[in-house]
C-alpha positions as CSV (number, residue, x, y, z in Angstrom):
1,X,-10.5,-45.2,-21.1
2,X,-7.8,-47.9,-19.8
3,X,-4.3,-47.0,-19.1
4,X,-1.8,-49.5,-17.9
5,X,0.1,-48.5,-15.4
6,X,3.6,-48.7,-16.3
7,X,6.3,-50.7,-14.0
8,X,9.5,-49.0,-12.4
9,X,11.9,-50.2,-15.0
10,X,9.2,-48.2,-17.8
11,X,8.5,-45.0,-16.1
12,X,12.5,-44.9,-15.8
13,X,13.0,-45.1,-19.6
14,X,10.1,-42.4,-20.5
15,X,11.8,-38.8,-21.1
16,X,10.3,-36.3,-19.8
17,X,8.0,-35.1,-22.4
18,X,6.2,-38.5,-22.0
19,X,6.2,-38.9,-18.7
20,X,4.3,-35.2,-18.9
21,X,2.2,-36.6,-21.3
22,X,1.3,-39.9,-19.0
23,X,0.4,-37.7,-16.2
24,X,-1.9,-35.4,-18.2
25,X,-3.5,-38.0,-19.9
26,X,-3.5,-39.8,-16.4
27,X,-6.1,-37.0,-15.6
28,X,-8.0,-37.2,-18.8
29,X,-6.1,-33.9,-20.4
30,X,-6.0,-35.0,-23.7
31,X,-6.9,-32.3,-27.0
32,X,-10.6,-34.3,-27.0
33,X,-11.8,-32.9,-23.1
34,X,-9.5,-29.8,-23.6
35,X,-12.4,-29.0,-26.8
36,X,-15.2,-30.3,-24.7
37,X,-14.0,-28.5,-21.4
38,X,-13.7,-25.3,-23.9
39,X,-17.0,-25.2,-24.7
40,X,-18.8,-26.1,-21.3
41,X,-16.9,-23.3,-19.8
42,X,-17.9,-20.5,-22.1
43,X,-21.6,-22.2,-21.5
44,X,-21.1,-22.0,-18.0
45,X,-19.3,-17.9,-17.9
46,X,-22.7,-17.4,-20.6
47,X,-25.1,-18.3,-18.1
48,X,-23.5,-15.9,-15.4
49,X,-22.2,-19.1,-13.3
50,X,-19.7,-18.2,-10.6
51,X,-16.3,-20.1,-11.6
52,X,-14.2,-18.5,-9.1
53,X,-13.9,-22.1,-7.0
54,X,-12.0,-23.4,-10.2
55,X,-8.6,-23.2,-9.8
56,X,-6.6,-24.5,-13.0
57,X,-3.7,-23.3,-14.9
58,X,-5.7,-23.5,-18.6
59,X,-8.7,-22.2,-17.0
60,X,-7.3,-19.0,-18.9
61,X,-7.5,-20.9,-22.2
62,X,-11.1,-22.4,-22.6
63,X,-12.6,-19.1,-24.0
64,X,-10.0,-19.1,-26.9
65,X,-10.3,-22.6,-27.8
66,X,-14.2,-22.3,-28.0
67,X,-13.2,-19.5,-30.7
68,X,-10.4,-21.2,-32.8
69,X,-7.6,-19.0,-31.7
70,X,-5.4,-21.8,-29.8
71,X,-5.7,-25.2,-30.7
72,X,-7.2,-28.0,-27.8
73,X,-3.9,-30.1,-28.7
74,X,-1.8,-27.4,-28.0
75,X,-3.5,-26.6,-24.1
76,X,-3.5,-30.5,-23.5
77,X,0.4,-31.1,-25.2
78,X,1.8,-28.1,-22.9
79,X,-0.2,-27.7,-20.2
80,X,1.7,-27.1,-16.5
81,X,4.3,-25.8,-18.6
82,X,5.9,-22.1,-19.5
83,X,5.4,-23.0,-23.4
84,X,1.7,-22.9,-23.0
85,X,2.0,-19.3,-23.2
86,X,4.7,-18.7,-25.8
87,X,2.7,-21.4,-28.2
88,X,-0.7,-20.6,-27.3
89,X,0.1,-17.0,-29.2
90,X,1.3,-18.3,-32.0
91,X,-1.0,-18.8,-35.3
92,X,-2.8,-22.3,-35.6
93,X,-0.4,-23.6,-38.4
94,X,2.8,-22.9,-36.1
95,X,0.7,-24.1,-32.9
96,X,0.0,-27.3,-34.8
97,X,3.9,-27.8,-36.8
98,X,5.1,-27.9,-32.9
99,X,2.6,-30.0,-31.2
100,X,3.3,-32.8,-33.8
101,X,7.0,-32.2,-34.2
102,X,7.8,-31.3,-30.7
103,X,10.6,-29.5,-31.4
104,X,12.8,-26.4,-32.5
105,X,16.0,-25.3,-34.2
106,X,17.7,-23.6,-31.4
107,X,20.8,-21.6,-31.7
108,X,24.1,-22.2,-29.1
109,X,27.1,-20.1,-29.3
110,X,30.2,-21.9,-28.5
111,X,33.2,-19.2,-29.0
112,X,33.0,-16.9,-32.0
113,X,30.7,-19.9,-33.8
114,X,26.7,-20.4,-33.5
115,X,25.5,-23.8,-34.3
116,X,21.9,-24.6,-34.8
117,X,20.3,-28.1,-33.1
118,X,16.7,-29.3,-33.4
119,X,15.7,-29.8,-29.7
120,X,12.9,-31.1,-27.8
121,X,10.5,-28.7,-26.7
122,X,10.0,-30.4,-23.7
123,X,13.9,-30.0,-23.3
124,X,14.3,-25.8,-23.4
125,X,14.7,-23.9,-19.9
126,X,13.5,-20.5,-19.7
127,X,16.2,-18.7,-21.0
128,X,15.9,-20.8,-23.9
129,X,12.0,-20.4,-24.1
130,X,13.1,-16.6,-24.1
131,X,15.4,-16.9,-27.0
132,X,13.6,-19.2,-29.1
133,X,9.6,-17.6,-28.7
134,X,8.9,-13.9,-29.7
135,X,5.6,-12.5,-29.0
136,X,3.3,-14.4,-31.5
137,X,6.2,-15.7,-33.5
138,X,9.2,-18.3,-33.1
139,X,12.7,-16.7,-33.9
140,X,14.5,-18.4,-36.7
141,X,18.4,-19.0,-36.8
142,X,19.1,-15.3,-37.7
143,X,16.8,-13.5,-35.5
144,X,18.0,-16.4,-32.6
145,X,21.4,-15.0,-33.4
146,X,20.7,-11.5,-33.1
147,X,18.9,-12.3,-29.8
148,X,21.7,-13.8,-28.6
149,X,24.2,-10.5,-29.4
150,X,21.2,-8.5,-27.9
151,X,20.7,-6.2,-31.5
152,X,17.5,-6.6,-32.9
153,X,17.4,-5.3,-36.5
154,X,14.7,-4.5,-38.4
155,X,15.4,-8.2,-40.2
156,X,15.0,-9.6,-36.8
157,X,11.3,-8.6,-36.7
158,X,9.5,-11.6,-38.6
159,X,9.5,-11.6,-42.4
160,X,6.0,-10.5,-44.6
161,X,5.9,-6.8,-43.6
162,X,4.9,-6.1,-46.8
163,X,1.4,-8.2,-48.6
164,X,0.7,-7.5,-51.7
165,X,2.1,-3.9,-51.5
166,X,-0.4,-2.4,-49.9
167,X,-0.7,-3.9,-46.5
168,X,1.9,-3.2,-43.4
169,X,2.3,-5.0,-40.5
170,X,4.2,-3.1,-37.7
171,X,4.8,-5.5,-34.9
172,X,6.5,-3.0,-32.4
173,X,3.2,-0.8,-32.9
174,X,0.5,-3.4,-33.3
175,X,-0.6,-1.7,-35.9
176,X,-1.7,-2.8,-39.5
177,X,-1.2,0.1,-42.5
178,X,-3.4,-0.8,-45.3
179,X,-3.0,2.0,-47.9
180,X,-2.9,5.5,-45.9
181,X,-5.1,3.7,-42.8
182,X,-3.5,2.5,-39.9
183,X,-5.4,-0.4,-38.0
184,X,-5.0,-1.7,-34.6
185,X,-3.4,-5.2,-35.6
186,X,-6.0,-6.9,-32.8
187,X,-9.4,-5.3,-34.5
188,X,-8.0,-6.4,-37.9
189,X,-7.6,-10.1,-36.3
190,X,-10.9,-9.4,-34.4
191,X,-12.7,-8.1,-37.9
192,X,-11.4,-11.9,-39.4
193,X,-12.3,-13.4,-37.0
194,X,-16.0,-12.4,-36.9
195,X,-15.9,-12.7,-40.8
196,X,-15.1,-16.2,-40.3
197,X,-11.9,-16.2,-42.6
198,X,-10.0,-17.4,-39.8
């Protein structure tokens, strides 16, 4: 692959999210050798090969992209930064709505008034990052809102707690009520998984 390289006057006019994106793709960290990295790494940990010499941030990510749980665009769109995390746990439709957007609806309280922007992801600081991620989910304007004041009502936990009246989804327990049983959320995801529904 050919890259030109761009001239002063250029790399002063990319943002920040493309200059990111020059410099990983400048290394060949692109969603194509995140997959193909993915899947000679869980070849390589199969065959009891000593990767302790390898020293890279995603290093952490190749066994879930070889299973489908994190997409290889979203490791390659936000790798070296604290996103990776916060996106890698989300599910594969939100990880792909933000790697092709690239951004959010954050919340900013000026006085008594919240207002709500669409902003670059490449553009939130941590506390934003904070504000705008849960733990496997990203906070819409109310639950941003209620963030913000520090309250976290029971609306603030994300919405279908209830599917098709019979399942339950508690997120503070990690736990999955189907009926009168009460799953582990993570064996439930793990049981899917190994069914090949998802």
């Amino acid at each position: 692959m050919s890259i030109d390289i761009p001239s002063d006057d250029e790399f002063d006019a990319l943002s920040d999210d493309d200059l990111r994106s020059l410099f990983w793709t400048a290394l060949g960290l692109n969603a194509r050798s995140v997959a193909l990295a993915a899947k000679v790494w869980c070849k390589m940990e199969g065959r009891g090969m000593d990767l302790s010499a390898v020293k890279l941030s995603i290093r952490g990510y190749f066994r879930r992209v070889a299973e489908g749980s994190v997409l290889p665009d979203t490791v390659a769109r936000f790798a070296g930064t604290a996103l990776l995390r916060k996106v890698a746990a989300l599910s594969l439709f939100d990880q792909k709505r933000l790697v092709e957007s690239g951004t959010v609806a954050v919340v900013v309280k000026s006085g008594d008034q919240y207002t709500d922007y669409k902003m670059a992801l490449a553009d939130l600081r941590n506390g934003l990052v904070s504000q705008v991620f849960g733990d496997g989910f990203v906070r819409d304007v109310a639950a941003q809102i209620a963030y913000i004041e520090g309250s976290k009502p029971a609306a603030w936990i994300p919405a279908r707690p209830v599917l098709g009246g019979k399942v339950k989804v508690d997120r503070a327990a990690g736990t999955v009520r189907i009926g009168k049983t009460i799953v582990a959320a993570q064996d439930v995801i793990d049981a899917l998984r190994a069914s090949g529904m998802v």
